[in-house]
N, C-alpha and C positions, 0 to 999 in steps of 0.2 A: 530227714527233714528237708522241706524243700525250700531253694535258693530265695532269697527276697529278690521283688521285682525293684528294676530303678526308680522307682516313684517314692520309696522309701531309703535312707539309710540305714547301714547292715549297723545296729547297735554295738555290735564286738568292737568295731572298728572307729566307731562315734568319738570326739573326746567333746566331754562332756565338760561344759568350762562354770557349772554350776557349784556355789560353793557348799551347799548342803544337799545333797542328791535326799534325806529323808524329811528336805520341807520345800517339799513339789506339791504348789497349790493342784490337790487333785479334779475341781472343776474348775475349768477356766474359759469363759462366757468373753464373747467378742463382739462390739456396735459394729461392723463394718463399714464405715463413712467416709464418703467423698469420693467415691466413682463420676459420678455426676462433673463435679467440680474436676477430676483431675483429666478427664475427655475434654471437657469445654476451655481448659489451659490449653492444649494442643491443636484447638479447632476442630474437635472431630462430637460428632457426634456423642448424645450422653449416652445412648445405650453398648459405646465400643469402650465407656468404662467401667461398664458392668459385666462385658464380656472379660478385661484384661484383671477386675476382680476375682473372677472365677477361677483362674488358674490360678491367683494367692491363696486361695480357699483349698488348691492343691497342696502346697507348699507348708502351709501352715498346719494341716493336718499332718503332714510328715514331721513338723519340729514338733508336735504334741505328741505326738507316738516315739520318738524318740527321747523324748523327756518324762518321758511315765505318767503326763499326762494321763488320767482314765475317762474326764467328762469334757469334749470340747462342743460347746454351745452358742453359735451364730444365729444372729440376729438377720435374718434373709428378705424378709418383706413380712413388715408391720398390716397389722387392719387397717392403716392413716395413706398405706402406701396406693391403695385402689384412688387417690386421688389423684394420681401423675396421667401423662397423658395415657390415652390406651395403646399407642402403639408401645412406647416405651414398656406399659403393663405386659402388655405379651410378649415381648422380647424377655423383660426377666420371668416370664414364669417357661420359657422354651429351656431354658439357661441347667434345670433343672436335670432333663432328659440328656442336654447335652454333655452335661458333668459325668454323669455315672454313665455314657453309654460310652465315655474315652478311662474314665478312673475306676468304675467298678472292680474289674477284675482283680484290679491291685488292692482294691480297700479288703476285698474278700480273700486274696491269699496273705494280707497284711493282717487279719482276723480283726477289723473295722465295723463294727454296727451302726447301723445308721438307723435313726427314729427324726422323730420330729414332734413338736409343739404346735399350739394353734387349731386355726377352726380348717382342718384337713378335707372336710365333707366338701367346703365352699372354691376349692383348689377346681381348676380345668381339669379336665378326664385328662387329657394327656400327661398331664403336671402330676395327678394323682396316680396315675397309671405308673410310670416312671420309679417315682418315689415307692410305690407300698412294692412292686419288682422287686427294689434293689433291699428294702426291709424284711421283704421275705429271703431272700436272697442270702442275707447277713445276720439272720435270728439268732442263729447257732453259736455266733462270732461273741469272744468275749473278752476285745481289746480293749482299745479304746470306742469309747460311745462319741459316734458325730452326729449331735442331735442339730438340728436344722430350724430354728424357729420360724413358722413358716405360716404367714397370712396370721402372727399372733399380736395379740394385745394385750398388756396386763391388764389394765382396769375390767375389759371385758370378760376375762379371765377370772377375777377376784367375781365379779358380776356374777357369774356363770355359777362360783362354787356357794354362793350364797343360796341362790335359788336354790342348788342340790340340795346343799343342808336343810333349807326350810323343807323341802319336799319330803326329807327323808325323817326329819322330826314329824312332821305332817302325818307319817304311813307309821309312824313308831321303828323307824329301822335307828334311830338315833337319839338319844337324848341331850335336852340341850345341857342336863346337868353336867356330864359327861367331855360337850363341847371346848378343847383347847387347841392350841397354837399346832400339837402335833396331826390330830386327828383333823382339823380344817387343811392341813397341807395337803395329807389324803386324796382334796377335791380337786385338787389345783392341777394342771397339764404332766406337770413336774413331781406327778407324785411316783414314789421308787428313789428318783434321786434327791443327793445333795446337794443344797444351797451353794452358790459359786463360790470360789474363794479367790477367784480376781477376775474383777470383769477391766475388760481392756473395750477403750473405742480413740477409733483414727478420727483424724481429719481437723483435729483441734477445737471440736464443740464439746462440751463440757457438761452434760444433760441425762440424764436416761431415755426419752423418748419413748413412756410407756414400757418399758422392758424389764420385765422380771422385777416388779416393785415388791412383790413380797417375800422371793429369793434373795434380794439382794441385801437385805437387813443390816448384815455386818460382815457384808463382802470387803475387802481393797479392792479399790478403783487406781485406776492409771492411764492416765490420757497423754498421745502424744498428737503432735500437729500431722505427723504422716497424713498423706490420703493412704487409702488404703489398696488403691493398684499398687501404689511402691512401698508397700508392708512386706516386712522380709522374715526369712526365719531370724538373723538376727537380731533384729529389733524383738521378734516375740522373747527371744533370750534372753537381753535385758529387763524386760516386763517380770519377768519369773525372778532373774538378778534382784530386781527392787522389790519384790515380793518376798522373799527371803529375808529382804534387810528389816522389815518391819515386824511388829510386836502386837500381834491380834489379841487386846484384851476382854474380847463379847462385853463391854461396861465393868470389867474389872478394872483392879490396878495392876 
């Protein structure tokens, strides 16, 4: 077996300060907020908080993989996000190539799969270029999933699986008699996977912002004020901490 890279910690040696290691929310879905905001504290530019995000986006994948995490899902750039300025727009979408052309290696000998969400056709060639690389790259990998929500929206999303269904009732590939909550997920970006079972978002807004409105149904939520440059693995700890403490009753008692 071969040695893990330092981007990761060697699990053997992890102490794990969780009190129930077999109630580890297995997707755990992240807003990443306040880059923006924690650059413009310092005087600098907002796109050098979207670079010193990037590298938490390191970090945090390594406490997900250490925690047994299996689905960790960021929220990377919204369809609402094409309204920021455009250079700032092409600074985060370089951010992409830049990421896996310094962390690949590690995410693929760490056995990391990487996908994504969203309308991936409407991505810059370089951005797409990048990304489907490192997806093909990681097909095989069957760690944890770093799904990247990328140029997504949910309404437009829910929009999108509607249309499919009309189309496919339309051609007779579906009937509407038939039509429930499981088979319409089917259409959805997110279809294969599980519904999150804790979405976390920094920066102290309090919102979804379009994000997985119909994954998140009867997710825990957990918001703390952090930005999210100064988002740490230990902070994601106690997120999981307080996930633990609580009592998912899906509408029961």
């Amino acid at each position: 077996m071969s040695m893990k890279l330092p981007f990761f910690k060697n699990k053997k040696t992890e102490t794990n300060t969780l009190n129930d290691l077999d109630n580890i929310p297995q997707h755990v879905a992240i807003i990443m907020d306040g880059n923006g905001r924690w650059a413009q504290k310092r005087g600098l530019p907002r796109v050098a908080g979207h670079k010193e995000g990037m590298n938490v986006v390191k970090n945090i994948v390594k406490a997900a993989t250490n925690n047994n995490v299996q689905i960790l899902t960021l929220y990377t750039f919204s369809t609402e996000n094409w309204k920021r300025p455009k250079s700032e727009v092409d600074f985060i979408m370089r951010l992409p190539k830049e990421f896996l052309h310094t962390y690949l290696p590690d995410l693929i000998e760490n056995n990391v799969r990487i996908e994504t969400i969203g309308e991936f056709g409407a991505l810059p060639e370089h951005t797409k270029e990048a990304i489907q690389y490192a997806k093909d790259k990681t097909k095989n990998n069957d760690g944890l999933l770093l799904n990247f929500a990328l140029n997504y929206g949910s309404r437009f999303e829910i929009m999108r699986a509607i249309k499919q269904v009309m189309t496919d009732i339309e051609d007779s590939k579906l009937s509407l008699d038939t039509l429930d909550e499981n088979i319409f997920s089917e259409y959805l970006y997110t279809d294969g996977l599980t519904d999150p079972d804790l979405l976390i978002r920094t920066s102290g807004e309090q919102r979804l912002s379009n994000f997985l409105l119909w994954q998140l149904a009867y997710t825990e939520f957990w918001f703390t004020d952090v930005l999210w440059p100064d988002f740490s693995e230990e902070i994601f700890q106690n997120a999981l901490h307080e996930y633990q403490q609580r009592k998912r009753r899906y509408g029961g008692i």
